[in-house]
C-alpha positions as CSV (number, residue, x, y, z in Angstrom):
1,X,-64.7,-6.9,14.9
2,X,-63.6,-4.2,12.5
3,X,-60.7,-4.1,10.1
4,X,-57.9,-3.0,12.7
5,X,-59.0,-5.4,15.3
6,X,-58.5,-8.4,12.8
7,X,-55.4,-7.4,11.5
8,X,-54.2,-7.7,15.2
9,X,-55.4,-10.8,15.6
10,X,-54.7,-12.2,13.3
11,X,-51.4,-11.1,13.6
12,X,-51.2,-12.3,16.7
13,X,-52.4,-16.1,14.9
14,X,-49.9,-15.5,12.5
15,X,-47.3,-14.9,14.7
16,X,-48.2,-18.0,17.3
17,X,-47.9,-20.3,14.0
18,X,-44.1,-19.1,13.3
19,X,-43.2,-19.6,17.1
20,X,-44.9,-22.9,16.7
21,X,-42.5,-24.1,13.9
22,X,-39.5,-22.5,15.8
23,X,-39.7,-24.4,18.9
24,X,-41.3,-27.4,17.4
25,X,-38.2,-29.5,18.4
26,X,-38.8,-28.9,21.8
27,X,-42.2,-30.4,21.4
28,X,-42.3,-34.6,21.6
29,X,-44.8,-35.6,18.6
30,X,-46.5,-37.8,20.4
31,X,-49.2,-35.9,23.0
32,X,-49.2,-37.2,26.3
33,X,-52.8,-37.1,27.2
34,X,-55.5,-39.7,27.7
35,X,-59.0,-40.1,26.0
36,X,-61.2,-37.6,26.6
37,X,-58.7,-35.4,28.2
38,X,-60.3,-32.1,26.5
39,X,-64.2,-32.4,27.8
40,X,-63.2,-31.1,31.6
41,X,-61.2,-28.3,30.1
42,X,-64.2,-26.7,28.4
43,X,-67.6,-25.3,29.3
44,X,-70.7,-28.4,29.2
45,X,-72.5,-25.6,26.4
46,X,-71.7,-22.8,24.0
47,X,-71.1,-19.5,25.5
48,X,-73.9,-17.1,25.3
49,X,-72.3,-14.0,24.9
50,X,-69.3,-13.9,23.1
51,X,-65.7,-14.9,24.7
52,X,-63.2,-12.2,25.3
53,X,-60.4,-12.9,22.2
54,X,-57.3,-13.0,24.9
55,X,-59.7,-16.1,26.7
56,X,-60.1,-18.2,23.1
57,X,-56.4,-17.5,22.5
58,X,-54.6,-18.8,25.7
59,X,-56.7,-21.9,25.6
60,X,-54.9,-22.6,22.4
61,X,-52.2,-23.7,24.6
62,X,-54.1,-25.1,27.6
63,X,-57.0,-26.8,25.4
64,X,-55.6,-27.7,22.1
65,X,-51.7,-27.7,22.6
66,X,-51.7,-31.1,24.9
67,X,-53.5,-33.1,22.7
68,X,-52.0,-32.2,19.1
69,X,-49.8,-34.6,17.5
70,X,-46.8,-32.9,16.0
71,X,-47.0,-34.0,12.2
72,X,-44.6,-31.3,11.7
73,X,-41.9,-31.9,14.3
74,X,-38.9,-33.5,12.8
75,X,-39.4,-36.6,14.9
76,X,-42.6,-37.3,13.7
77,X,-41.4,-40.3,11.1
78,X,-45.6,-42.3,10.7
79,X,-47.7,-42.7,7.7
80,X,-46.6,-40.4,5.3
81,X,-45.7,-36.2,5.1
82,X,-48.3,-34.0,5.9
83,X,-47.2,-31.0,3.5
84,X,-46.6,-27.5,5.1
85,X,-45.1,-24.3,4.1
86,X,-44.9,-20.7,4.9
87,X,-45.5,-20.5,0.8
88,X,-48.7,-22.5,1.3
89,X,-50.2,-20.9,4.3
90,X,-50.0,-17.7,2.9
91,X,-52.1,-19.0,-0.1
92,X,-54.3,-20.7,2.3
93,X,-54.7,-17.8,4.5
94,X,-55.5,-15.5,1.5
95,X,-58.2,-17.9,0.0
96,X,-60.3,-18.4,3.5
97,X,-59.7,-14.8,3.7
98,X,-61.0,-13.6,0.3
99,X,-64.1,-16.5,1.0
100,X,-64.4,-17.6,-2.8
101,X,-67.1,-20.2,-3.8
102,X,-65.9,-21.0,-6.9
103,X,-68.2,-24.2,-8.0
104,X,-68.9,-22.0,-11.9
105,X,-66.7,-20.2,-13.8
106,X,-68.9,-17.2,-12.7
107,X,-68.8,-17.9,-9.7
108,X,-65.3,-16.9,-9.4
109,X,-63.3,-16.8,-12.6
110,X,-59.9,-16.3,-11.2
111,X,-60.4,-19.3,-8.5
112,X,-61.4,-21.5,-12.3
113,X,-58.5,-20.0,-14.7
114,X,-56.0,-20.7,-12.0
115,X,-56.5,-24.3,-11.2
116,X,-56.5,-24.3,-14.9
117,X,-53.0,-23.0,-15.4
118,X,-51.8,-24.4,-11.9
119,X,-52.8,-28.1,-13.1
120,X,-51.0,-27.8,-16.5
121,X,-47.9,-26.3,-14.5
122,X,-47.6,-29.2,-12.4
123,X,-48.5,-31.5,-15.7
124,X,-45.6,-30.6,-17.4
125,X,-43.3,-30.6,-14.5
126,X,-45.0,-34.2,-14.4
127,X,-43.9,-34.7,-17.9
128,X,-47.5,-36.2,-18.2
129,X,-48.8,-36.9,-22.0
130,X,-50.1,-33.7,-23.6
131,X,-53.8,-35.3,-23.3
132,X,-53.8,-34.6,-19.9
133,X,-53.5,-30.7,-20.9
134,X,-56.3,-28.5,-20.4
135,X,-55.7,-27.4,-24.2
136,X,-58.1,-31.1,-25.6
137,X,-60.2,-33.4,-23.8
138,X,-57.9,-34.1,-20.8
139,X,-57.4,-31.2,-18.0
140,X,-56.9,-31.5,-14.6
141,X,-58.6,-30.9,-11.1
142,X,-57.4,-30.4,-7.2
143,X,-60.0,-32.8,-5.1
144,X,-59.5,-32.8,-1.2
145,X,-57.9,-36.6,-1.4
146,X,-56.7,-39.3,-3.3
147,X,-60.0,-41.4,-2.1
148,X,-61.8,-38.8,-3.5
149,X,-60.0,-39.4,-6.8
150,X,-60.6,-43.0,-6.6
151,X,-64.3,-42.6,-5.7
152,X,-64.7,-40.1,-8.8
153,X,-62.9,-42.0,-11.4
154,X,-64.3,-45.4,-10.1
155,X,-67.9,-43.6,-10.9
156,X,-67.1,-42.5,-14.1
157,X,-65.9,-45.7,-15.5
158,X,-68.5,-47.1,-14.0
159,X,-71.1,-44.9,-16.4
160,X,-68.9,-45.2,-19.4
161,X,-69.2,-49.3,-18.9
162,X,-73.2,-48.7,-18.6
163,X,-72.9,-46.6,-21.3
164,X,-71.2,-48.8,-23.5
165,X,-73.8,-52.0,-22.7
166,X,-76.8,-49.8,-23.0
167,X,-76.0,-49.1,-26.9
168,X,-75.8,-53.0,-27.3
169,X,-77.9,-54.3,-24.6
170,X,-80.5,-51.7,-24.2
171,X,-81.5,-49.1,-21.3
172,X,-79.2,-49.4,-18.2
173,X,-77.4,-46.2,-16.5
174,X,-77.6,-43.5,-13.7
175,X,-81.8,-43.3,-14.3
176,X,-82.5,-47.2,-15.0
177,X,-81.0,-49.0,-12.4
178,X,-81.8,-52.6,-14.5
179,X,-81.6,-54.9,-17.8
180,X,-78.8,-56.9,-19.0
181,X,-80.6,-59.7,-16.4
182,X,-81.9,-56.8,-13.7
183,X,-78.6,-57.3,-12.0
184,X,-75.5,-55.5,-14.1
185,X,-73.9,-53.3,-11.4
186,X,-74.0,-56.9,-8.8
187,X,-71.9,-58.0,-12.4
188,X,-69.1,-55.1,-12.5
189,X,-65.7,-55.7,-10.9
190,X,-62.5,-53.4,-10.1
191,X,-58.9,-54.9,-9.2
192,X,-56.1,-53.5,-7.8
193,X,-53.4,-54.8,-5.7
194,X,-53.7,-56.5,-2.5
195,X,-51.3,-53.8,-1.1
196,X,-53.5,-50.9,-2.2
197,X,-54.8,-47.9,-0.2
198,X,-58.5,-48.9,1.8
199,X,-59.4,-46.2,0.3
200,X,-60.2,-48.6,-2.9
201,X,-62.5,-50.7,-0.8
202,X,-64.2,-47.9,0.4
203,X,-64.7,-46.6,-3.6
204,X,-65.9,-50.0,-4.0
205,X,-68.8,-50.1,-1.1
206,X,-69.7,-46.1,-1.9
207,X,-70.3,-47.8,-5.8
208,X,-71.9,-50.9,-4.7
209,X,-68.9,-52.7,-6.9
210,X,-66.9,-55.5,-6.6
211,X,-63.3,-55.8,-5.4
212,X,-61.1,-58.1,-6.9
213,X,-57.5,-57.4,-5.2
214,X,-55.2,-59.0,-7.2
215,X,-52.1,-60.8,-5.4
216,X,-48.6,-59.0,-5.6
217,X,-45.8,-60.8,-6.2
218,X,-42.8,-61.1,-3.9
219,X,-41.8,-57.2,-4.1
220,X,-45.0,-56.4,-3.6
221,X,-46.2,-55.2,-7.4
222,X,-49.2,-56.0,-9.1
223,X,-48.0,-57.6,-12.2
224,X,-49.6,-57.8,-15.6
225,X,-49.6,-61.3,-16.2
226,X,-51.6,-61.6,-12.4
227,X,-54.4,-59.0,-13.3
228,X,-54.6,-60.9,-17.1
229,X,-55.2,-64.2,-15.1
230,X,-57.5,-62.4,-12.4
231,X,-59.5,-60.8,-15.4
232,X,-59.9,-63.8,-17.3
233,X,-61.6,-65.8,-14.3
234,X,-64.2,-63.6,-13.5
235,X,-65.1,-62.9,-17.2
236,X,-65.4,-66.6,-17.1
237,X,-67.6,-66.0,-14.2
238,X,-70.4,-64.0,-15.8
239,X,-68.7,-60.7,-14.7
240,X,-67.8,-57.5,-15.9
241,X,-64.3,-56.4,-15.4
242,X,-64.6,-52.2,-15.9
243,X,-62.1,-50.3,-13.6
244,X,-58.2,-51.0,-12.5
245,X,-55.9,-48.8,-10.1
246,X,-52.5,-49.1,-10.4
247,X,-50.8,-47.8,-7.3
248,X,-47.3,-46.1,-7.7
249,X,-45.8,-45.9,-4.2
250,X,-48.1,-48.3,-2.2
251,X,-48.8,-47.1,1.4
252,X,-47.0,-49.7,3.5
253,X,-44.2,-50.2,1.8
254,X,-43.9,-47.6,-1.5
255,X,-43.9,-50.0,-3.6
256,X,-44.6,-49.6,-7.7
257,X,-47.0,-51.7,-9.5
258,X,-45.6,-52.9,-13.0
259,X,-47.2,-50.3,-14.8
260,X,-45.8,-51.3,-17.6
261,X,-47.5,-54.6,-17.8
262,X,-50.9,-53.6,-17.0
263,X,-51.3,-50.7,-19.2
264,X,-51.8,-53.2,-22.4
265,X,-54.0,-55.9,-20.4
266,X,-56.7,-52.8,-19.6
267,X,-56.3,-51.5,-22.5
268,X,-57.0,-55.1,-24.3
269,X,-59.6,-55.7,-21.9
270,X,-61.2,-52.2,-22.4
271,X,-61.6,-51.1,-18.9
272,X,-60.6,-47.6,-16.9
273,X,-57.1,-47.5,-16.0
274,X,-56.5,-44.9,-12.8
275,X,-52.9,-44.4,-11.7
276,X,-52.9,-43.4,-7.6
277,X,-49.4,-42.2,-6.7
278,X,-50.5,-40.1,-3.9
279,X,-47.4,-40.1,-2.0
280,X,-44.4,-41.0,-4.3
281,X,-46.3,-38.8,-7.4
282,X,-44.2,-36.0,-5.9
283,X,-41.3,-37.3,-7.0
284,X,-41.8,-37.6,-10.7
285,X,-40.8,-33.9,-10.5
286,X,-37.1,-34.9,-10.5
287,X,-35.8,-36.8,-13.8
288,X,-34.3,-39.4,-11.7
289,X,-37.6,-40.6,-10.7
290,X,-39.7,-40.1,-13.9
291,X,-39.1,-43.6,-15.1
292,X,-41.5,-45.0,-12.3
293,X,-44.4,-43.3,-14.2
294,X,-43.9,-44.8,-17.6
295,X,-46.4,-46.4,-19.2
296,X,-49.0,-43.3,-17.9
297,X,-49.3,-42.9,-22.1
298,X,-52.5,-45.5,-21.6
299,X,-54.2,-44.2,-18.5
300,X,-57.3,-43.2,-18.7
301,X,-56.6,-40.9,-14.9
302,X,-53.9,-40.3,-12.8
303,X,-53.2,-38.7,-9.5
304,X,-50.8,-37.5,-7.1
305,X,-51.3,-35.5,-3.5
306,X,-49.2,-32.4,-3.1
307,X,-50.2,-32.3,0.5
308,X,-48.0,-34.9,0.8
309,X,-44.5,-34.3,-0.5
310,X,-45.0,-31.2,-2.4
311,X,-45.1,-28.7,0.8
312,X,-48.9,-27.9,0.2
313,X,-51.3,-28.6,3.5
314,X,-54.4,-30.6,3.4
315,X,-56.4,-30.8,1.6
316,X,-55.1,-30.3,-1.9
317,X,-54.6,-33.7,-4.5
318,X,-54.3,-33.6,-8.3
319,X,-56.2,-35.5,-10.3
320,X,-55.9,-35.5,-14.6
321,X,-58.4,-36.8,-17.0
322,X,-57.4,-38.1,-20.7
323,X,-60.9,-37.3,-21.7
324,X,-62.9,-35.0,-18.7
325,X,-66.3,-35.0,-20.9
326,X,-66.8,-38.7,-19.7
327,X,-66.4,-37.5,-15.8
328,X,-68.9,-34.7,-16.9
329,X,-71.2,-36.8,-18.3
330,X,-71.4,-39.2,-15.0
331,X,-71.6,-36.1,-12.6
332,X,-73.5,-33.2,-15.0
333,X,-77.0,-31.6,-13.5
334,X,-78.1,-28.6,-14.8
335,X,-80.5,-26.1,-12.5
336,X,-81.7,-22.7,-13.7
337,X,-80.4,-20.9,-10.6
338,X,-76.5,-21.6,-11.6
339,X,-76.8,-21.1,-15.7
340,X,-74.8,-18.2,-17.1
341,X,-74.1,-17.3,-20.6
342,X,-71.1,-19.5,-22.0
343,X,-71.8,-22.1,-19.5
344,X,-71.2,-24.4,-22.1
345,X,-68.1,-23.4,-23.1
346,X,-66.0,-23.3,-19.9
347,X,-64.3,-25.3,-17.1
348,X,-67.6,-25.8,-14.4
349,X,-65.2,-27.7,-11.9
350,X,-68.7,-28.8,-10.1
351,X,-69.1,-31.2,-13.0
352,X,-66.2,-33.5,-12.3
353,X,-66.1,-33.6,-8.9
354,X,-68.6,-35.2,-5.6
355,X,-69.1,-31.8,-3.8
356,X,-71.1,-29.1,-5.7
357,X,-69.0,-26.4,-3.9
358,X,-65.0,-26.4,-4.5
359,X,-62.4,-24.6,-2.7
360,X,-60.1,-22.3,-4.2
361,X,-56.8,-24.5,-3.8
362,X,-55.0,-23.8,-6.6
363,X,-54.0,-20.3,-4.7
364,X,-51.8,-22.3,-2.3
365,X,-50.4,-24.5,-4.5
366,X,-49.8,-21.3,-7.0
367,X,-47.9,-19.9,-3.8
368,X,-45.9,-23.0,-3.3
369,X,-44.7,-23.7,-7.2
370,X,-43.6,-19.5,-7.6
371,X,-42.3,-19.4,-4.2
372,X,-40.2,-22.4,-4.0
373,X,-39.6,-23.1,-8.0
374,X,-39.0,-26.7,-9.9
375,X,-35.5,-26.8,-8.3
376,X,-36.6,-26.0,-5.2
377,X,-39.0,-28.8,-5.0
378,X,-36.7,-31.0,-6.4
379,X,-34.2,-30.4,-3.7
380,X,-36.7,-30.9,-1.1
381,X,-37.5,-34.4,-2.4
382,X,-34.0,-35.3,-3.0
383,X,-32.9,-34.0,0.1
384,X,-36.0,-36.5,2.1
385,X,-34.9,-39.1,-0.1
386,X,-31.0,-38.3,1.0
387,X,-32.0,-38.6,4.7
388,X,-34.2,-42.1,4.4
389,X,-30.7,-43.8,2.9
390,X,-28.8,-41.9,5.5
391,X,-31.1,-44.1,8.2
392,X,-31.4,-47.0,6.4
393,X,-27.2,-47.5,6.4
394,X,-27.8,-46.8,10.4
395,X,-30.2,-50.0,10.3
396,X,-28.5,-52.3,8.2
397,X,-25.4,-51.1,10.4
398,X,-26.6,-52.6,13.6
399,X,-27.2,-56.4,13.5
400,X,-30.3,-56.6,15.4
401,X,-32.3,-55.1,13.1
402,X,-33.2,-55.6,9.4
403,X,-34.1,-53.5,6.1
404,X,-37.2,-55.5,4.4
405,X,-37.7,-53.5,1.9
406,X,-35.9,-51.8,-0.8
407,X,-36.0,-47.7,-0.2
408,X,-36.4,-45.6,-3.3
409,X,-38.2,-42.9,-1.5
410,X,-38.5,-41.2,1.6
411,X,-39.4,-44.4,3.5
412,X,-37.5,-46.8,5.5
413,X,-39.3,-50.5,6.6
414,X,-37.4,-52.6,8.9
415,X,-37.7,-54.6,11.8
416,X,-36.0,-56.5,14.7
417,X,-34.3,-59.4,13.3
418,X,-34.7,-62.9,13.9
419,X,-37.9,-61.4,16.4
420,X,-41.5,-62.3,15.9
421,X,-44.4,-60.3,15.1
422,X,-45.4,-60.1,18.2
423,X,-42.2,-58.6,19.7
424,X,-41.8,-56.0,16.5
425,X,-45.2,-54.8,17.9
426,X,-44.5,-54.6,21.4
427,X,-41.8,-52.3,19.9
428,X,-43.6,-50.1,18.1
429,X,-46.0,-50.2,21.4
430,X,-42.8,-49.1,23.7
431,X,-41.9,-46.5,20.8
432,X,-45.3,-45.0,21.0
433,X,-45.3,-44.8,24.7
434,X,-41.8,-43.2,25.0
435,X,-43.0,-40.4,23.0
436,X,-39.8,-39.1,21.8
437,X,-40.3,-40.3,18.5
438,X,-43.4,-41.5,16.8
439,X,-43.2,-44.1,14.2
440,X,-46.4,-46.5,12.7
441,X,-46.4,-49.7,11.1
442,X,-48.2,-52.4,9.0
443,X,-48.0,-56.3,7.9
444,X,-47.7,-57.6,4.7
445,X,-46.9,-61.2,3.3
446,X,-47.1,-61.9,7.1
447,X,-44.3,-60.1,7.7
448,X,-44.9,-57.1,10.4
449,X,-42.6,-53.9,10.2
450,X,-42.3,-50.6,11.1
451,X,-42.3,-47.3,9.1
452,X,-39.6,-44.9,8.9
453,X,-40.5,-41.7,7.1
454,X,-38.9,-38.4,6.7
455,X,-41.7,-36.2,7.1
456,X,-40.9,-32.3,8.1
457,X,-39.6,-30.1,5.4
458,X,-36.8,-28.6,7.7
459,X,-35.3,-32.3,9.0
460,X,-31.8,-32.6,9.3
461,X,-29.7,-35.5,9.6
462,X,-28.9,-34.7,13.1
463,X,-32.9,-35.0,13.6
464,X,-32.4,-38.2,12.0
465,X,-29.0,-39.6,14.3
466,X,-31.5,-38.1,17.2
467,X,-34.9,-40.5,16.3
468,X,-32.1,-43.4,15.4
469,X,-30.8,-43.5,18.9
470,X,-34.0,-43.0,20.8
471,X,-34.8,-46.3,18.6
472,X,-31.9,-47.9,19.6
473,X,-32.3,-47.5,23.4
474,X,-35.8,-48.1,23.7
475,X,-35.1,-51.5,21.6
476,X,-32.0,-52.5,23.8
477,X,-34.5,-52.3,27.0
478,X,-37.2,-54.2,25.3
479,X,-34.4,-57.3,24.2
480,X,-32.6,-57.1,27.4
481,X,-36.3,-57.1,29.2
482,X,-37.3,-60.3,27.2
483,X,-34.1,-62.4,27.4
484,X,-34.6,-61.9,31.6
485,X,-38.1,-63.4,31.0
């Protein structure tokens, strides 16, 4: 394909993607296909010869089009925002274009320098602690998730504790996998809060650690006093507390750890402290919000995923270190085929991170903070936050339905009232079917409930009056249906 070709068709990509987001409102989110609906529609085996372009490019529609779910449309309201621009998918477009590697500083200096400067950008917008600058120890990184984060973090506290009990104790580390009894890393525990993300358990089984999950309290926090007293019995247990996430904006129901309070029990009881705000870390942006991040001054890590809330696409989440060299010295290995002169003097990005390779993702996310500017983002999260209060006055207006949980963000739970968990699921099951709308949900204390989130960057409220009444009709079948049984 030579140069004018691509520019055609890519053109022609570029083009299909704008229609997309045009007419995406005449698109229900939820795909009305069954499983293994895209097998028949393509050949048993790779093609030979190359396919004609005009070929690949109407099956986009026939093939791919009838099974996508619409994260974008505005009545797609499950999980949390998938963030999507025009500003980001430029930036993307131009890094998969320009096909950077950039694992060294040599290896592409502008893909380095610009995460660099992109990370302390979005640092101070943060207002994070000046340690978490690139200009000391700290610095930041973009990973692909916030499991990643957790994975990474979890690993590096996990060498600074060995590294800590080898000085006093004797050998133990990444290269001898004994002392201290021939059984230390069966001995090292992590908490976090029963509501956390699975992606902590999954940290936990990738690092052969265990979990304690520490029991919220009745909103749903992680208190202080509860990870003291979840500390102090496995210590009196033989084991060795190490790590502790603090989630800020848990998944099911945004809620905010007492960060506060459990800053000064790690700290006391000298183990890692990781902040994940993967969702609701977007909206420390706006002064209104920064409050929920106090008490960051004594983390040891934090992170937040602009490809939720901060109109960046997957995959693209910010992580900071207070001190990186510990991350560097858990993940370091040195080969003569990557050395350069001043290796050991600049930002390797390889060295705090799982994969060797690393994307350049700070050119989209570069895109998105010039195009869009602080207020700009700001609005957008204030205006998703506007929207979830405009729907959660239409719930607590109609008496057959209940808010359970306080909204501070851009998410809404509630549930039918005075109806059991099994009928709240049917619901959600009825919902799903309809397709109109698509919404998830989740149980906690017992409770089940379903998620309302503002998801699209171009909703409106009358997208929200829309998803409200599809709702309300599919629940007024469902109760009429059950009181005739």
């Amino acid at each position: 394909m030579d140069s004018d070709e691509f520019r055609q068709r890519a053109k022609q990509i570029v083009d299909y993607v704008a229609g997309y987001h045009d007419t995406i409102r005449q698109r229900r989110p939820v795909p009305d296909v069954t499983l293994g609906y895209l097998k028949p529609l393509v050949p048993a085996a790779a093609p030979e010869d190359p396919d004609k372009w005009n070929d690949i490019f109407e099956d986009i529609e026939r093939v791919i089009m009838p099974g996508l779910t619409h994260w974008q449309s505005p009545y797609f309201h499950g999980y949390y925002p998938v963030g999507q621009s025009f500003a980001e998918t430029c930036g993307d477009l131009l890094c998969n274009g320009l096909g950077s590697f950039g694992f060294s500083w040599i290896t592409c200096p502008a893909a380095t320098e610009l995460e660099i400067v992109v990370m302390d950008w979005l640092a101070k917008m943060l207002t994070l602690p000046s340690e978490f600058l690139s200009g000391g120890k700290g610095g930041g990184i973009l990973q692909s998730t916030a499991s990643e984060s957790t994975l990474v973090t979890m690993l590096t506290a996990r060498n600074v504790m060995l590294t800590r009990m080898s000085a006093t104790h004797g050998p133990v580390g990444r290269d001898v996998k004994e002392g201290i009894d021939g059984d230390v890393f069966s001995r090292l525990v992590a908490y976090s809060s029963d509501q956390a993300h699975l992606s902590m358990q999954r940290a936990c089984m990738f690092s052969a650690i265990r979990l304690h999950a520490v029991e919220s309290d009745d909103k749903e926090r992680m208190t202080g006093p509860a990870l003291a007293k979840a500390i102090a019995i496995d210590v009196e247990k033989g084991l060795i507390p190490f790590y502790c996430m603090a989630t800020l904006g848990t998944t099911a129901s945004c809620a905010f750890d007492d960060l506060k309070e459990i800053g000064p029990v790690c700290k006391k009881a000298g183990i890692w402290l990781h902040i994940d705000a993967a969702y609701a870390g977007s909206s420390f942006i706006c002064p209104e919000f920064r409050p929920l991040l106090d008490g960051v001054e004594v983390a040891d890590s934090f992170n937040f995923n602009p490809h939720k809330w901060l109109l960046t696409s997957f995959d693209c989440s910010a992580l900071w270190y207070r001190d990186s060299s510990k991350t560097i010295e858990a993940f370091s290995v040195k080969e003569v085929m990557f050395s350069y002169e001043h290796e050991d003097t600049t930002i390797d990005f390889s060295h705090r991170e799982i994969p060797f390779g690393h994307r350049f993702r700070a050119l989209k996310l570069w895109f998105v903070l010039r195009l869009y500017g602080v207020n700009g983002l700001q609005a957008y999260v204030r205006k998703h936050v506007y929207l979830a209060q405009e729907f959660e006055k239409l719930v607590a207006a109609d008496d057959r339905f209940e808010v359970t949980h306080p909204v501070t963000h851009g998410l809404v739970c509630f549930r039918l009232r005075q109806c059991s968990n099994d009928l709240n699921a049917l619901f959600l099951a009825k919902l799903t079917t309809d397709r109109r709308v698509y919404l998830t949900a989740t149980t906690s204390k017992d409770v089940y409930f379903l998620r309302f989130v503002v998801c699209w960057r171009k909703t409106e409220k009358s997208d929200i009056l829309y998803s409200w009444n599809v709702i309300r009709e599919v629940a007024t079948a469902l109760l009429e249906d059950t009181k005739k049984q």
